[in-house]
C-alpha positions, 0 to 999 in steps of 0.5 A: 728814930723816935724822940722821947716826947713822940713816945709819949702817949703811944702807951694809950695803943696798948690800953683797951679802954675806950677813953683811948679810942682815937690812939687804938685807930688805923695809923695813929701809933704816934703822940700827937702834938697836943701831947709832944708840946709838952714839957716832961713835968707837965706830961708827968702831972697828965699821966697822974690825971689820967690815972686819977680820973679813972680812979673816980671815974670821971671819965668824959674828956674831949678827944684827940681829934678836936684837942688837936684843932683848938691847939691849931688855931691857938699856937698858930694864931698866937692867941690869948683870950679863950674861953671854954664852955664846960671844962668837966674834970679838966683835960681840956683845961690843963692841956690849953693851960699848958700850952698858954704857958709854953708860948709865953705871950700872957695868954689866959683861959676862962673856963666855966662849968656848973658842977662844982665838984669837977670845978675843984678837981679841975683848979687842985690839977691846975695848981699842981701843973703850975698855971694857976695864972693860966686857967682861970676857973668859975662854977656857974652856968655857961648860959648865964650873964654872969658868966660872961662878965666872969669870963671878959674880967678874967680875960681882960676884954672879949674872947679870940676863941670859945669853945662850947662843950658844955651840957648838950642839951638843945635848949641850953645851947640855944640860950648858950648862943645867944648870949656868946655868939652876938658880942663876939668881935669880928672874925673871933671864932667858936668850936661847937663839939658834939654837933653830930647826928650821933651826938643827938644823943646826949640831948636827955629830953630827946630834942636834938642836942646840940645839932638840932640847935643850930639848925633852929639858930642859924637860919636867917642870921649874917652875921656868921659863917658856920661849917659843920664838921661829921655832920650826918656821922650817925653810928658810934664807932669811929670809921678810919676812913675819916678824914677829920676822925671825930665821930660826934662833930664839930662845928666852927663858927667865925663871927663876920 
């Protein structure tokens, strides 16, 4: 018998739309627990945020798969201090917001994105879920130095996990790691989204993204452990056979 929370998101099966990919896959025909957490008010305010980032559309959120890894290690290791790299119209955002909540342990998220119009869009959806006190926001550049003192003020001390989802673009993710990745405490933990073949599309200049970046970055360095995930998916679709069902990759990173 299916409990109401476990309905939740099974609507999307039926929504043709290619934000619902991941729903409209082989075996997917359940909520996800990203979504079954969720208090009623709180998957009211993410129907509403679907429905109005499609009115704009403001289309570009981060996907299931990956959602349900961040939630993994951020309910299952009680964490506290996050940070997110590119938070876009705010999916991910509220979703981490609500889950910080949930828990109950003070737990607060810094996010940080360039472009102020998603940056507003993202604070007003906050504020109607009530966890302004959990998702704090700031309009600049993930790769600036003002960023990170935003980010170690908000959170009150260095981040346990960051998640870096922000422009793609290989020369901005290699200036991205090297201001994150050398104050990280031991055995905190960075996902990289986008880490693909496939995903070295998004790099606009043609200079492999976010993959190509790690590649030059990570050569020679101790300090770090790094399993790429989807690495060599080079086609757009999605197969079913995946086992982590994440056609654009992700990398983890854990700080030595």
């Amino acid at each position: 018998m299916w409990s109401r929370a476990s309905q939740r998101s099974r609507a999307f099966r039926k929504n043709g739309h290619p934000r619902f990919w991941w729903h409209h896959l082989d075996g997917t025909d359940y909520a996800p627990p990203i979504y079954q957490v969720l208090t009623r008010r709180q998957w009211r305010v993410m129907r509403k945020w679907y429905a109005a980032t499609a009115k704009r559309n403001a289309i570009g959120e981060i996907n299931v798969p990956a959602m349900c890894m961040i939630q993994a290690l951020i309910m299952g290791g009680g964490l506290r201090r996050i940070v997110q790299l590119g938070h876009y119209y705010g999916y991910s955002a509220l979703l981490i917001g609500f889950w910080l909540k949930n828990m109950g342990q003070g737990g607060r998220l810094a996010s940080i994105d360039i472009d102020p119009d998603a940056t507003a869009f993202t604070g007003e959806w906050a504020r109607r879920g009530g966890i302004s006190d959990q998702v704090v926001l700031h309009v600049g550049d993930s790769a600036a130095e003002e960023s990170y003192d935003f980010a170690i003020q908000a959170l009150d001390g260095p981040p346990e996990l960051i998640l870096l989802d922000s422009s793609h673009q290989y020369e901005h993710t290699l200036r991205e790691l090297d201001l994150w990745v050398p104050r990280m405490v031991p055995q905190s933990i960075m996902l990289l989204h986008d880490t693909s073949t496939y995903a070295r599309n998004w790099d606009q200049r043609g200079h492999g993204g976010v993959q190509q970046a790690l590649d030059d970055w990570l050569p020679g360095r101790d300090d770090v452990a790094f399993l790429n995930l989807n690495r060599r998916v080079g086609e757009p679709d999605v197969p079913d056979a995946m086992v982590y069902r994440d056609g654009c990759g992700l990398g983890i990173l854990q700080k030595l």
